[in-house]
Backbone as a printed PyTorch tensor [residue, N CA C, xyz], in Angstrom:
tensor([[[-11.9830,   7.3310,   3.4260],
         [-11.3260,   7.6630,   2.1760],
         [-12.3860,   7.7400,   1.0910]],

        [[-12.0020,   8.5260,  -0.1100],
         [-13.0480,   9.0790,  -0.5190],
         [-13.2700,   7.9880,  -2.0980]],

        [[-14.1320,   8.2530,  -2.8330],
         [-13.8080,   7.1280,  -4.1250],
         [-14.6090,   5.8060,  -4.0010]],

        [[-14.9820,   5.4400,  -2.9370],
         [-15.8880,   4.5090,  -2.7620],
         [-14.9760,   3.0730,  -1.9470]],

        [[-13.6980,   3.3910,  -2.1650],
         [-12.7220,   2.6660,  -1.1830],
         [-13.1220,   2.2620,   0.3310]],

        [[-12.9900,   0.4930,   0.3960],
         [-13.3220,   0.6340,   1.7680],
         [-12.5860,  -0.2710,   2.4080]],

        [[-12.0880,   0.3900,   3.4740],
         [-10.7550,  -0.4030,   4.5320],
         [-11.4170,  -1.8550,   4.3850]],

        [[-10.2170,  -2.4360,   4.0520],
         [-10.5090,  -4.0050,   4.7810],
         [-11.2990,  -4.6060,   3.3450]],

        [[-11.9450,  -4.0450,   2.4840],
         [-12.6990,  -4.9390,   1.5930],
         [-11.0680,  -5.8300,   1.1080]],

        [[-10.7160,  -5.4270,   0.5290],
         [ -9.7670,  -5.8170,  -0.6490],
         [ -8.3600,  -6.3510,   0.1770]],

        [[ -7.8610,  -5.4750,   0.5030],
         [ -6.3670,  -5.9430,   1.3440],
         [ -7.0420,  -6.8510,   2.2880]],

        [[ -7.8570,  -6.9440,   2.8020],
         [ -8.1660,  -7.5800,   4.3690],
         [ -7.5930,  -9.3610,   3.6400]],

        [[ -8.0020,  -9.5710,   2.1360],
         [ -8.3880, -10.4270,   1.4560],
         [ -6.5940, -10.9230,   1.5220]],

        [[ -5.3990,  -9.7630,   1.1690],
         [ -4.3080, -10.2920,   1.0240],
         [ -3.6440, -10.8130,   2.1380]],

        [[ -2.4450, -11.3550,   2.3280],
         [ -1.7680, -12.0240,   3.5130],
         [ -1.7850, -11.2740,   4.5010]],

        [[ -2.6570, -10.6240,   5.2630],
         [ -2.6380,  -9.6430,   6.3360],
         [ -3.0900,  -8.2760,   5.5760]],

        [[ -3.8370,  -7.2950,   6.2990],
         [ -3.9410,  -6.2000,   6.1200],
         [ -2.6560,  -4.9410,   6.5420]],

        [[ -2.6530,  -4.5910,   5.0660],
         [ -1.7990,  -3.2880,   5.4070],
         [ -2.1290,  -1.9980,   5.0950]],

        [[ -1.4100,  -0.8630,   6.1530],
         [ -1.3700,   0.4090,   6.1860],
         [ -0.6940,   0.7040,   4.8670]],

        [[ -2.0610,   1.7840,   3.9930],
         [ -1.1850,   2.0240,   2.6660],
         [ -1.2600,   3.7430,   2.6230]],

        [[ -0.4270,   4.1520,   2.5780],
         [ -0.6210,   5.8000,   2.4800],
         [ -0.3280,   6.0890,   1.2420]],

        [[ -1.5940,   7.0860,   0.6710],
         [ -1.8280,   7.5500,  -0.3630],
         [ -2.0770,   9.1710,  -0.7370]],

        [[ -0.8960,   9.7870,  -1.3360],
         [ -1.3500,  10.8540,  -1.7950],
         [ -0.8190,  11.4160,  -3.3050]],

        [[ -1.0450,  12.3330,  -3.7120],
         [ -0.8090,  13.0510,  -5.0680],
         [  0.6430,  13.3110,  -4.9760]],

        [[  1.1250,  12.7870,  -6.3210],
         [  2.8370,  12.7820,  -7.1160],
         [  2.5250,  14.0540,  -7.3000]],

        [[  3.1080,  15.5100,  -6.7110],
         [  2.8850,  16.8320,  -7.4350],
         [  4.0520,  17.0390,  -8.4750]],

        [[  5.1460,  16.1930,  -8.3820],
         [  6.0240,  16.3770,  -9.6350],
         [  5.3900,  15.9530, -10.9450]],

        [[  4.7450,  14.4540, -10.9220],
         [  4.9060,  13.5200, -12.3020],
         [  3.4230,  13.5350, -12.3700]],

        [[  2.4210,  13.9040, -11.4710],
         [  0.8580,  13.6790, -11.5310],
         [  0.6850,  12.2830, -11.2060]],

        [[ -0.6420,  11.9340, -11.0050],
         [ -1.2790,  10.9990, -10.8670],
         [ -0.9060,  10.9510,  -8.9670]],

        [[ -1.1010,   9.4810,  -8.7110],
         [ -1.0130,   9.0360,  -7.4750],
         [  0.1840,   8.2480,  -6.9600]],

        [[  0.5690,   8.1800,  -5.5910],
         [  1.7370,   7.1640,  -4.9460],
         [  0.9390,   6.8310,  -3.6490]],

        [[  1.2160,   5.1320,  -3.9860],
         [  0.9250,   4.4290,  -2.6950],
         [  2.2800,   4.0170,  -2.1390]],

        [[  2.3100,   3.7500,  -0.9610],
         [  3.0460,   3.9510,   0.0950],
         [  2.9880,   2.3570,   1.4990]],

        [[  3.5350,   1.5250,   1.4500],
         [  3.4750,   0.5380,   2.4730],
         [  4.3060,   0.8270,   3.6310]],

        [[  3.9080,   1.5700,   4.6420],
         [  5.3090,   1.5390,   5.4230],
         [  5.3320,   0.3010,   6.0590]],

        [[  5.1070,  -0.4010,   6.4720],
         [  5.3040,  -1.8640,   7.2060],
         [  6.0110,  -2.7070,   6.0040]],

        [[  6.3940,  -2.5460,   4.8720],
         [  6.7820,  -3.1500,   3.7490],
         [  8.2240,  -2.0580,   3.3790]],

        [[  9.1290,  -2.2820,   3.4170],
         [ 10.1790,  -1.3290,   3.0280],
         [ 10.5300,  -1.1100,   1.6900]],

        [[ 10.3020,  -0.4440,   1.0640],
         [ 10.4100,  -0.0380,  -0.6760],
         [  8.9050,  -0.5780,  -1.3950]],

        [[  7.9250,  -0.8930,  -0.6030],
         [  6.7680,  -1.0440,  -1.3620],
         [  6.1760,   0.2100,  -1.6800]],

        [[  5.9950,   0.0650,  -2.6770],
         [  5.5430,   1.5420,  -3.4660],
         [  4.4180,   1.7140,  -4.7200]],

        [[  3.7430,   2.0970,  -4.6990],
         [  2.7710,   1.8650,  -6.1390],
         [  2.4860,   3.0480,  -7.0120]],

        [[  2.2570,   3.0700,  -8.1110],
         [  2.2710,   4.4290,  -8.5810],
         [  0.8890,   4.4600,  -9.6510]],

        [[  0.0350,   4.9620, -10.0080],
         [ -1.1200,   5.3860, -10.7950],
         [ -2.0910,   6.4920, -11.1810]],

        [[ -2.3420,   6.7650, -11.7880],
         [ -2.6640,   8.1840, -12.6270],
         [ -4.1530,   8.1510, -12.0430]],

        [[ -4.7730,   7.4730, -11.4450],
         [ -5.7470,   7.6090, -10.5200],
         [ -5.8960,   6.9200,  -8.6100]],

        [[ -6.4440,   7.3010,  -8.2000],
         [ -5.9530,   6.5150,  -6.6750],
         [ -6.7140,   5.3630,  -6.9850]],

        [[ -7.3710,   4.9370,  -7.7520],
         [ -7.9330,   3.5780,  -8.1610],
         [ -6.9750,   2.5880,  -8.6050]],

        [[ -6.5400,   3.4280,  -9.4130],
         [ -4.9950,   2.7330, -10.2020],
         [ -4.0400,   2.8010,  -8.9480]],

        [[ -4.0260,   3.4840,  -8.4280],
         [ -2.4840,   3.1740,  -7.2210],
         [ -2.7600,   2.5870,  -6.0480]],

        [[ -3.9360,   2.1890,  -6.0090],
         [ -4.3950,   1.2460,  -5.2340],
         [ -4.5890,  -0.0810,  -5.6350]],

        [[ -4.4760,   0.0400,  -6.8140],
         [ -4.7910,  -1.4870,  -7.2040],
         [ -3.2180,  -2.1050,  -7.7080]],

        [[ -2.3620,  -1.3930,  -8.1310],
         [ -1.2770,  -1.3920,  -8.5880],
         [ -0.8480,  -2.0620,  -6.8020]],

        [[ -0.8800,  -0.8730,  -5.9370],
         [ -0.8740,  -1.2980,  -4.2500],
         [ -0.8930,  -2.9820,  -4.3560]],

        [[ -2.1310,  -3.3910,  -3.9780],
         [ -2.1780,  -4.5820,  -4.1450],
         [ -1.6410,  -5.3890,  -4.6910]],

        [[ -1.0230,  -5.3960,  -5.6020],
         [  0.0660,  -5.7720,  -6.2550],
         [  1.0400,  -6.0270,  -5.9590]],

        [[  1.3150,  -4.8900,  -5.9800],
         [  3.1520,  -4.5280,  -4.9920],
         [  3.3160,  -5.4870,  -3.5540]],

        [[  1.9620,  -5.2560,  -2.5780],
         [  2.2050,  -5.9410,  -1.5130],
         [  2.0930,  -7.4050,  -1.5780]],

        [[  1.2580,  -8.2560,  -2.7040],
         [  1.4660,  -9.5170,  -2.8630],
         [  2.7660,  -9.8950,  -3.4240]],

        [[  3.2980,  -9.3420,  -4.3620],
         [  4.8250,  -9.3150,  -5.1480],
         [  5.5860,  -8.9720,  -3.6860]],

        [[  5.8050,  -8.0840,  -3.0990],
         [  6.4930,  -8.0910,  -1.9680],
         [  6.3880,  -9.3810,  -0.4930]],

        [[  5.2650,  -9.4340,  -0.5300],
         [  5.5270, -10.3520,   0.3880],
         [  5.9620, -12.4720,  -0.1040]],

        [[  5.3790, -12.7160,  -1.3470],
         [  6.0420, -13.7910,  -2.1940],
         [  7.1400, -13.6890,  -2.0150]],

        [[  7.9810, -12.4850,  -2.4300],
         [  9.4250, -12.5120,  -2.6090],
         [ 10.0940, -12.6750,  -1.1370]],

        [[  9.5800, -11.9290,  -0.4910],
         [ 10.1100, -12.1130,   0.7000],
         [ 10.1190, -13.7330,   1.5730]],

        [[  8.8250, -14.1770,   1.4020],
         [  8.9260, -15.7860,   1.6780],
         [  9.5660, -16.5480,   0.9150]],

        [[  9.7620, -16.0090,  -0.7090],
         [ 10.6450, -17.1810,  -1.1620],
         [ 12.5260, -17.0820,  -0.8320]],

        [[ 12.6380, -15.9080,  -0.4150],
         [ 14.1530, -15.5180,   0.1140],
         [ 13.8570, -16.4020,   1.6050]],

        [[ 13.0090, -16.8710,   2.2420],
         [ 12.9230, -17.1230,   3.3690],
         [ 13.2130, -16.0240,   4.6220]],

        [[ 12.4390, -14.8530,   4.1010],
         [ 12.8720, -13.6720,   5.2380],
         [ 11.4570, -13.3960,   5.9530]],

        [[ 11.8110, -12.5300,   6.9310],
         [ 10.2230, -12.3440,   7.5610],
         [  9.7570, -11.1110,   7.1710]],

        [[  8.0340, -11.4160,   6.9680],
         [  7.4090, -10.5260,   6.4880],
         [  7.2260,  -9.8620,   7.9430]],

        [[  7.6480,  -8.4430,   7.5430],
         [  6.7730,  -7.6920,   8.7660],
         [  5.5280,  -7.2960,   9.3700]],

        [[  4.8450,  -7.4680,  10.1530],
         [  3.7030,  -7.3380,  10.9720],
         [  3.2740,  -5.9610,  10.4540]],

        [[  2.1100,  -5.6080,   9.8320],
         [  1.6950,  -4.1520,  10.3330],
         [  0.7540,  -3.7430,  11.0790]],

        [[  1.1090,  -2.7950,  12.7970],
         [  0.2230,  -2.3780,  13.4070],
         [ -0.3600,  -1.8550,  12.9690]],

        [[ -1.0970,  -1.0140,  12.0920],
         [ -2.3420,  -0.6940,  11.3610],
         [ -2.4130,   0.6130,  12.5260]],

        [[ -1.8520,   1.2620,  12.3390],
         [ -1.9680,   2.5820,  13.7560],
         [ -1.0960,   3.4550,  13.2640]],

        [[ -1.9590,   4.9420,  12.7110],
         [ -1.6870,   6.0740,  11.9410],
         [ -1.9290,   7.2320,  12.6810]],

        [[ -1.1840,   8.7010,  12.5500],
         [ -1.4660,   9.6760,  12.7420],
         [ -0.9360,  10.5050,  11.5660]],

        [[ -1.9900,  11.2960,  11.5980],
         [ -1.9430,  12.1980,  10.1870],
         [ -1.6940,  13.8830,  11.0660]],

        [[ -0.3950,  14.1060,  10.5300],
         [  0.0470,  15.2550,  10.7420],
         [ -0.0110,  15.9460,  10.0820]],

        [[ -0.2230,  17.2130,   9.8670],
         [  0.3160,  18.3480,   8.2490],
         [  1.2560,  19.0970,   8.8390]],

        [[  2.2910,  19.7030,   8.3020],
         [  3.2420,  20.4740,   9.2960],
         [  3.5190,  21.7580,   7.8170]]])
C-alpha cells in the first residue's frame, strides 16, 4: 500500500490485527475504511491517512464496546482477494 503505510506497524499494536479495506468515497470525496471481520466498522477521511487513523479508532471503539456488552469479538483471518469486476 502506497503512502508509506505498513501492514502490521500500527494495528498489529491493537487487540489483534485487522483486515481494513480502503478505497475512494466517489460520491462525498476523501476516503472509507472498511473492517470486514468487525460488522459496521467503518472509518471515513479526506485523506487515506485520515481514514486510517480514524480506522484505528473505530476498531478500538468497536471492540471495547463489544467486550463491555460481553459479546465476542470476531477473529480476523487476514486472507484477501482483490477482484475488479
Amino acid at each position: 500500500m502506497s503512502g508509506g503505510w505498513k501492514v502490521g506497524s500500527t494495528f498489529g499494536k491493537l487487540k489483534g490485527m485487522r483486515q481494513v479495506l480502503i478505497y475512494a468515497d466517489m460520491e462525498d470525496g476523501g476516503w472509507v475504511c472498511e473492517v470486514p471481520s468487525l460488522p459496521g466498522c467503518v472509518a471515513h477521511g479526506a485523506t487515506k491517512e485520515d481514514a486510517l487513523s480514524d480506522a484505528r479508532d473505530a476498531i478500538e471503539t468497536w471492540i471495547d464496546a463489544a467486550q463491555q456488552l460481553g459479546r465476542e469479538v470476531p477473529i480476523d483471518g487476514l486472507s484477501a482477494e482483490i477482484c475488479v469486476v
